[in-house]
Each structure stands twice: as C-alpha cells, then as structure tokens.
C-alpha positions as CSV (number, residue, x, y, z in Angstrom):
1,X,122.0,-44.8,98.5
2,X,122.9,-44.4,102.5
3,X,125.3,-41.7,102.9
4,X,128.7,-42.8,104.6
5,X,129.3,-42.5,108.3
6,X,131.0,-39.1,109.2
7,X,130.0,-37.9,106.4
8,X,128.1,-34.2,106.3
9,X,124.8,-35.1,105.6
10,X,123.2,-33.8,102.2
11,X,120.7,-30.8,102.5
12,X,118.5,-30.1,99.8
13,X,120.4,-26.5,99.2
14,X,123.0,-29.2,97.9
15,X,120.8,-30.8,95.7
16,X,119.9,-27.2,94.4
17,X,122.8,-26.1,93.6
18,X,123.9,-29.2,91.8
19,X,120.9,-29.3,89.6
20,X,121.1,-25.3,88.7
21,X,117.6,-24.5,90.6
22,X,116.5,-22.4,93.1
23,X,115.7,-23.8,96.6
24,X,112.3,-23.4,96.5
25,X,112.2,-25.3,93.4
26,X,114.3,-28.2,94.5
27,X,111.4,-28.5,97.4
28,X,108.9,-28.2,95.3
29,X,110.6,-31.0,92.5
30,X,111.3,-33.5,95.8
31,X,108.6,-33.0,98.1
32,X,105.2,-33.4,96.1
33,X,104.2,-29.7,96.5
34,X,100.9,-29.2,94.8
35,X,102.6,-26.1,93.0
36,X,104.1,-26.8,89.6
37,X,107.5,-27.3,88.7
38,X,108.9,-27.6,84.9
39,X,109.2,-31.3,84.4
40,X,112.6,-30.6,83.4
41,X,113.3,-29.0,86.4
42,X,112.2,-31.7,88.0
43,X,113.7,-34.6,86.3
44,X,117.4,-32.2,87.3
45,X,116.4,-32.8,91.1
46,X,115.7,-35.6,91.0
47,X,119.1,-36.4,89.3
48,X,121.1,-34.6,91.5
49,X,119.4,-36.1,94.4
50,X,120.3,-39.3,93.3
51,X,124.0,-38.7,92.6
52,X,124.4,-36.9,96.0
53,X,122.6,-39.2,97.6
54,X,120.5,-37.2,99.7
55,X,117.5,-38.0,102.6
56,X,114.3,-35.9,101.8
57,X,113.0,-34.5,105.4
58,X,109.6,-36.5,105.6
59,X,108.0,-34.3,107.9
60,X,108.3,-31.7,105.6
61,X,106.8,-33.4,102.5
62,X,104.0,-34.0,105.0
63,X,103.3,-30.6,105.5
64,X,103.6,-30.4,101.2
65,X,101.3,-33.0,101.0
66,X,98.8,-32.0,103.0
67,X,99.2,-35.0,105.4
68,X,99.6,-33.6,108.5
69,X,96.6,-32.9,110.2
70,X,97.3,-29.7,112.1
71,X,97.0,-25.9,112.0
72,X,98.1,-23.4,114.5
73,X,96.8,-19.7,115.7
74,X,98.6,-17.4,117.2
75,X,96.5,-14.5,119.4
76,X,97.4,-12.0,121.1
77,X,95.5,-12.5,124.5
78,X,92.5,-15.2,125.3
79,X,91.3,-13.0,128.0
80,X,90.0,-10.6,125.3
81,X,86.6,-11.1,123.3
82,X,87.7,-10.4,120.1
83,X,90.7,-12.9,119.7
84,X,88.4,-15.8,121.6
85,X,85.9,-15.2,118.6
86,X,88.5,-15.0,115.5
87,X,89.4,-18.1,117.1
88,X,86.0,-19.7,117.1
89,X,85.5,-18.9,113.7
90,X,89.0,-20.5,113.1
91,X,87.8,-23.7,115.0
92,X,85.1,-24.4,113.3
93,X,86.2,-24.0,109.4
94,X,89.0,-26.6,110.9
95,X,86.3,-28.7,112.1
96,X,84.9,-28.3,108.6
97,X,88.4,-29.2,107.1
98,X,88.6,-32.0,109.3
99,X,91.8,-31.3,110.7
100,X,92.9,-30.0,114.7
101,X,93.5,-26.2,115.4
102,X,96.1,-25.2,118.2
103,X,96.1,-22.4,119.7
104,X,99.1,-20.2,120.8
105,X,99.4,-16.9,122.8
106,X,102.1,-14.0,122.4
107,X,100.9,-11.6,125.4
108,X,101.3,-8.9,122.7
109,X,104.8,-9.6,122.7
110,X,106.6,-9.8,118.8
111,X,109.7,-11.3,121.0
112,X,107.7,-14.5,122.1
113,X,105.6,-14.3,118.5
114,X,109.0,-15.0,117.0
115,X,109.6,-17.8,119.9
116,X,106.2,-19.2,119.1
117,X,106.7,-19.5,115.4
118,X,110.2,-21.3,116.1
119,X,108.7,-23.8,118.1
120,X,105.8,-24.1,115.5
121,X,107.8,-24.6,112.5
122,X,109.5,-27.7,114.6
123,X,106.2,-29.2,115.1
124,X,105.1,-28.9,111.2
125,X,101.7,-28.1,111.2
126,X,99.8,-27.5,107.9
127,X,98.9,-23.9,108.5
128,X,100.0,-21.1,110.7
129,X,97.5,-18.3,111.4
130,X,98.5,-15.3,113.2
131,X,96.2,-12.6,114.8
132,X,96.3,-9.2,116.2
133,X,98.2,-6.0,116.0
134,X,101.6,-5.1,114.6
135,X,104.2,-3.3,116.5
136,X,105.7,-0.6,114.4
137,X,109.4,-1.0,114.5
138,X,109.8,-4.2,116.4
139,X,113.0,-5.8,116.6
140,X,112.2,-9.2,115.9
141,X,109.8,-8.6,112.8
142,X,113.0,-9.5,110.1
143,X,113.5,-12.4,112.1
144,X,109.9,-13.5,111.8
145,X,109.6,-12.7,108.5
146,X,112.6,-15.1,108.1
147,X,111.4,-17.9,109.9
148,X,107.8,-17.5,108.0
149,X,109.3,-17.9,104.8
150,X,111.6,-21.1,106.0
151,X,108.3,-22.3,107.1
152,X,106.2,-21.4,103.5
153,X,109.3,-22.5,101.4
154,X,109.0,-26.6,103.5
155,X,105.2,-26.3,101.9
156,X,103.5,-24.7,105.0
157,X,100.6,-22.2,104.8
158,X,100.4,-18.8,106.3
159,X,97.7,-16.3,106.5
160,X,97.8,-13.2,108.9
161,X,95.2,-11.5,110.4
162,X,93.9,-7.5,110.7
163,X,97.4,-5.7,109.6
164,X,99.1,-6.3,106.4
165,X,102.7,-5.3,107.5
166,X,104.2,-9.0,106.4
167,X,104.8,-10.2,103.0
168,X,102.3,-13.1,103.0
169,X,98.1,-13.4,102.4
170,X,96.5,-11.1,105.0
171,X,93.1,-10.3,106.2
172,X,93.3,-6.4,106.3
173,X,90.9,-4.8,108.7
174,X,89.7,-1.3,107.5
175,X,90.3,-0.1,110.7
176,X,91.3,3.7,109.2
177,X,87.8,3.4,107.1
178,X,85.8,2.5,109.9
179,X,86.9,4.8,112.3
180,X,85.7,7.9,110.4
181,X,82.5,6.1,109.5
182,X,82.4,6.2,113.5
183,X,83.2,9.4,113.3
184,X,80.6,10.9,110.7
185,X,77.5,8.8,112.0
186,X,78.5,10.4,115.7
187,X,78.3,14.2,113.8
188,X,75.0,12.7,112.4
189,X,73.7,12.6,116.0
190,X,74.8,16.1,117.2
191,X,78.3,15.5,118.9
192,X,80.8,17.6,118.8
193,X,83.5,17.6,121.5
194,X,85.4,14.0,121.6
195,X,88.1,12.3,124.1
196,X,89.4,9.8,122.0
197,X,90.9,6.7,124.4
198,X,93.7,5.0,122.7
199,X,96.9,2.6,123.0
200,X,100.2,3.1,122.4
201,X,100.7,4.7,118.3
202,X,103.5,1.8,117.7
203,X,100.1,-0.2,117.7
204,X,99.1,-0.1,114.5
205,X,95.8,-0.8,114.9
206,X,95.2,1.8,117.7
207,X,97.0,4.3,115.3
208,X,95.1,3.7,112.3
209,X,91.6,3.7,114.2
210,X,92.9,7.0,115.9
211,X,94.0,8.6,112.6
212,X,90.8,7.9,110.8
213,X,89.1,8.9,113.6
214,X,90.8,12.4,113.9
215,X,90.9,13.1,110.3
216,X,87.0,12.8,110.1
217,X,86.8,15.5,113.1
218,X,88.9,17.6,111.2
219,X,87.3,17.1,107.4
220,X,84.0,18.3,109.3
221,X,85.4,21.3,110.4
222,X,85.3,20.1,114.0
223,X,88.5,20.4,116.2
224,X,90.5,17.2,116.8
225,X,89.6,14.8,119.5
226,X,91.3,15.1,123.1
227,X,93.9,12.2,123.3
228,X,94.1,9.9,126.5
229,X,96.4,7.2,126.2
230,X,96.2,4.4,128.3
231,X,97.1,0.7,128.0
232,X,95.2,-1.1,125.7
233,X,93.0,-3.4,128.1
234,X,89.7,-2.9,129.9
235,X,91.4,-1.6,133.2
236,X,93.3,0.9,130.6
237,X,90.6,2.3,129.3
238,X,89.2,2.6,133.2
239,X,92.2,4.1,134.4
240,X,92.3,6.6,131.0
241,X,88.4,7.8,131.7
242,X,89.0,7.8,135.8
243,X,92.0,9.9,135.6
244,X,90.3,12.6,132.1
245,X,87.1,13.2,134.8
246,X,89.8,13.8,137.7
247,X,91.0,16.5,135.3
248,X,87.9,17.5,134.1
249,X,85.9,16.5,131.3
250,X,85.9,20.5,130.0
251,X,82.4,20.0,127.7
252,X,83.9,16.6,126.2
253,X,80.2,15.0,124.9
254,X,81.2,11.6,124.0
255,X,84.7,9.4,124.9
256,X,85.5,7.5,121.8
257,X,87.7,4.4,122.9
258,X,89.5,2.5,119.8
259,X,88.7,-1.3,121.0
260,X,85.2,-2.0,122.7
261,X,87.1,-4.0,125.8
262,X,88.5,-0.2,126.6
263,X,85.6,1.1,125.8
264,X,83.5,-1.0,128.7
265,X,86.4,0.0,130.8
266,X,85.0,3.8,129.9
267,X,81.5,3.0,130.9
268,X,82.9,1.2,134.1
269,X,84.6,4.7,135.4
270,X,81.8,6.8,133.9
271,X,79.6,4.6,136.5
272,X,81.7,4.8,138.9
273,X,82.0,8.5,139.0
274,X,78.1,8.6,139.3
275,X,77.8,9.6,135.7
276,X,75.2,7.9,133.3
277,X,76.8,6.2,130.1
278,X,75.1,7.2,127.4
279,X,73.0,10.0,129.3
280,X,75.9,12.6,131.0
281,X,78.3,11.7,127.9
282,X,78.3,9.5,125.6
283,X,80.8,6.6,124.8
284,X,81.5,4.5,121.6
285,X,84.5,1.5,120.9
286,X,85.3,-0.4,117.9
287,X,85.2,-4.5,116.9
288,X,81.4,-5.0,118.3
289,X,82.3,-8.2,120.9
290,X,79.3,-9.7,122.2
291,X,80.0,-7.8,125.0
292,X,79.0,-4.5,123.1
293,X,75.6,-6.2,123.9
294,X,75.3,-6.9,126.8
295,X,76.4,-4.0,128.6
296,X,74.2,-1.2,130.0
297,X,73.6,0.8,127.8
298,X,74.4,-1.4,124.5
299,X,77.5,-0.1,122.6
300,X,77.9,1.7,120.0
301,X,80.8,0.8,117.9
302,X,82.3,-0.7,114.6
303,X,81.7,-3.8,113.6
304,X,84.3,-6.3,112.7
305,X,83.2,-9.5,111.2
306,X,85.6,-11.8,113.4
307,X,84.3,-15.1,113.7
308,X,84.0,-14.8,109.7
309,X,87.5,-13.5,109.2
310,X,89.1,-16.9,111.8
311,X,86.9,-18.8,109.0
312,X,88.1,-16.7,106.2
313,X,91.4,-17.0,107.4
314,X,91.9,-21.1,107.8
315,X,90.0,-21.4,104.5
316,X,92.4,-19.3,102.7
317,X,96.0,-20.8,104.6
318,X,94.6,-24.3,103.1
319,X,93.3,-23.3,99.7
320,X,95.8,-20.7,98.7
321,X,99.7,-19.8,98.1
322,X,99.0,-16.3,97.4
323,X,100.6,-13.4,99.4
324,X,98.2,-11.1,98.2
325,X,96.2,-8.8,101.3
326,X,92.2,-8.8,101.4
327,X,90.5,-5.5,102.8
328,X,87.9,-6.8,105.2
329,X,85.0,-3.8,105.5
330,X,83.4,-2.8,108.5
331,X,80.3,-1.4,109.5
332,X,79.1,0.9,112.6
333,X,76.3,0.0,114.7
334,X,74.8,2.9,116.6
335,X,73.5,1.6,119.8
336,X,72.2,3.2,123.2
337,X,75.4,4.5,124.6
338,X,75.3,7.5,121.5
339,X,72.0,8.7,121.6
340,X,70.7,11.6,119.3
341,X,71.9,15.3,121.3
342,X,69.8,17.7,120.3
C-alpha cells in the first residue's frame, strides 16, 4: 500500500502502538532481528503494518540482518600507543569477520563523542566500538546514552571499551586492581617514597589507577604518594616531572606515572635534568605499549592486554546483545626502570 501524498508518513512507533507492543518489539517483529519475538506478537505487527500502511526503513533491517558490512571505533587519540593497538586488535578480528572497520577520533572530547555517534548512526554500520576514558560528570553522557540506545534498538551492536559507566557490554579494565599490584611488587623491591604523575580525577581511568595506587601505599603502612597533576600526554607527564625536580624531589625514590606515554615523558625530564632513569630514581607507568620496550631503561609497568581486548571487543559487538560488563585482568611487568634498592 503507498501512503497518500501529504500525508504524515507512518513510523514504526505507529505501528507499535496500534498493535499493543513495545517499540523494540515492533523492530524486532518487522525488521528480521535475529532476537526472538512471540509469533503472536509478531503476526500483530505485521497486521498493523499492513492496515497503516507503513515503509520499513531498509537500511535499518540491514544493520538487523547483518548485511551491512561495516563497524566503527571510536578512540580517543591515534597519536597515542595504546588506542593505535586496541585498534589493531579491532582490525584484524574484522578482517577475520570479513567485514571493514572505520575508525573515528574524539580528541578526548564527550562533546564530539556524541557528534561522532550522530553521524555514525546515519551511516548504519553493523557495530559501534568505543574506546578510552570516561569523563565523570560530562554533559553530553545522557545524550549519548540516548543516541546508543536509538542505535541498539534499529539492530546495531555496541560494545565499550576500559570503563563501564554506560548501560551496554563493556570491556572493564582492572585499572584500580592493577595499580596496587604496581604498588605491592614496587614495596617488594625496597621503595618507599612515591610521586605519583596523574590526569585530571574527572578521568576515570587516571582516578581509579591513582586510587588503587594510593590505597596500596597506605594498607602497607607507607605514607601516600606525592600528587603531580599534569595533562595526560607524554609532554604532561614532562612538564609534571620538569617542574616536581624544580621543586625538589625531597627523597621521592621512584615517580609512578598512571599511563606509560606520561611515564616516557618522566624518563624524558629525568634525562634531561642529568638524572639516570632507573639509577637516581626510579620510574614506573601503566598499559605496557611497545614503547615500554624500547625505551632506555625498559619500563616497568602494568600490563594491559590491548590488541586482545580490540579483538575481544569486535568479536563480542557481532556475537552478542548482552549489556553485561567483562573485568579484563592485568598484570605488572617489572622491567629495568625499578631495579631492586637495597
């Protein structure tokens, strides 16, 4: 049935509400979701569909389907070591699943992550991935909740990445657990006195890796670590340690930075100040980038499985409706930086 000229044209909250369903349902009944509906449910939609005569969206039954041939990730930065390998690992289970990955960037803004997931849900693509830190309190997060579930309810797939602050499947970093690991293999080796290098607290993940951090400290009956906030980059973490040996370092034995990119920033002023990393004080990070490698000396730090969790991540968005959040463990890796103090 063609619908009339001038005449509003049928949406499918229509056809819900004539045939006594919820939306979701209706989308389901009409758009050959691989989720269940109660065929008489279904048979209703159908019905009403019929006598309102409405147009199903095709694009959006793709995306039901599992036509379309897309999936999307959304990083914070690709200047930084640890998104560029979440997104590796993200490439190549699409690779696997014989589908294209794009790739979007927010510059750690939640403004232009809401902007990016507007313009995403436009273009339909299977799954939408999203990586990096929360901000606590951010404006736009009710929006983008919204405009996730708009995109989940049309059939899409969602899965976020490190913080589970949203109502849909997350990859949870321990990042709380893993810092006081850090923390108790350092005591192990015979610090004591920490500076502890960290991002703004409305980051959650430099607030949870600082909190587990401090709390180990303080269960060993050690005092807390000296706090130098910076920006949470490579030339923060610089700028944090340049500016804490202007002031003096006071007996501080190791400077404990809560991402290894700051962390190499710490070795970079510790160098520059014509101290010895690893020798005059030590210095430990967090995520274990290739980097952490290459550097001299090697860096100490926490290991996060990333190119596993991009994997992990696409792998779940295309097998999976759940909304259920995954702890992913972590593991420290003592290196050269921390060497035993006697």
């Amino acid at each position: 049935m063609e619908q009339e000229p001038g005449r509003r044209r049928v949406t499918l909250h229509d056809v819900a509400r004539e045939a006594g369903v919820s939306y979701a349902t209706a989308s389901r009944a009409l758009n050959g979701s691989d989720r269940s509906v109660r065929r008489e449910n279904a048979d209703r939609v159908r019905e009403a569909a019929a006598r309102l005569g409405y147009l199903p969206d095709l694009p959006a039954q793709a995306i039901a389907k599992g036509s379309n041939g897309t999936a999307a990730l959304v990083v914070n930065g690709i200047d930084d070591p640890y998104f560029v390998t979440i997104a590796a690992g993200a490439t190549a289970a699409a690779e696997e699943a014989g589908i294209i990955l794009t790739l979007a960037v927010s510059d750690h803004s939640p403004d232009l992550e809401l902007q990016i997931v507007r313009t995403l849900r436009g273009q339909r693509p299977r799954a939408i991935l999203i990586a990096g830190t929360r901000v606590d309190g951010a404006p736009s997060a009710p929006d983008l909740i919204a405009e996730l579930e708009a995109y989940r309810t049309a059939g899409g797939r969602i899965t976020l990445l490190t913080q589970p602050r949203l109502p849909f499947a997350t990859l949870a970093v321990d990042n709380h657990g893993g810092a006081r690991q850090l923390a108790g293999a350092l005591i192990e080796r015979g610090y004591r006195r920490f500076a502890l290098v960290h991002g703004d607290d409305r980051l959650l993940t430099s607030r949870e890796r600082r909190a587990g951090f401090t709390e180990a400290l303080l269960a060993a009956g050690l005092d807390a670590p000296l706090p130098v906030p910076s920006a949470f980059s490579r030339d923060g973490g610089e700028q944090a340690t340049t500016d804490l040996i202007r002031t003096g370092l006071d007996g501080i034995e190791a400077i404990v930075a809560v991402t290894d990119v700051m962390a190499i920033g710490v070795q970079s002023a510790l160098r520059t100040a014509g101290l010895v990393p690893g020798r005059d004080v030590g210095v430990a990070g967090f995520d274990d980038i290739a980097p952490a490698q290459d550097v001299t000396p090697t860096l100490t730090t926490v290991r996060v499985p990333l190119h596993d969790l991009g994997r992990r991540a696409l792998h779940l968005a295309l097998t999976s409706d759940t909304r259920d959040t995954v702890t992913v463990p972590t593991q420290v890796v003592l290196r050269d930086s921390t060497p035993p103090r006697r």
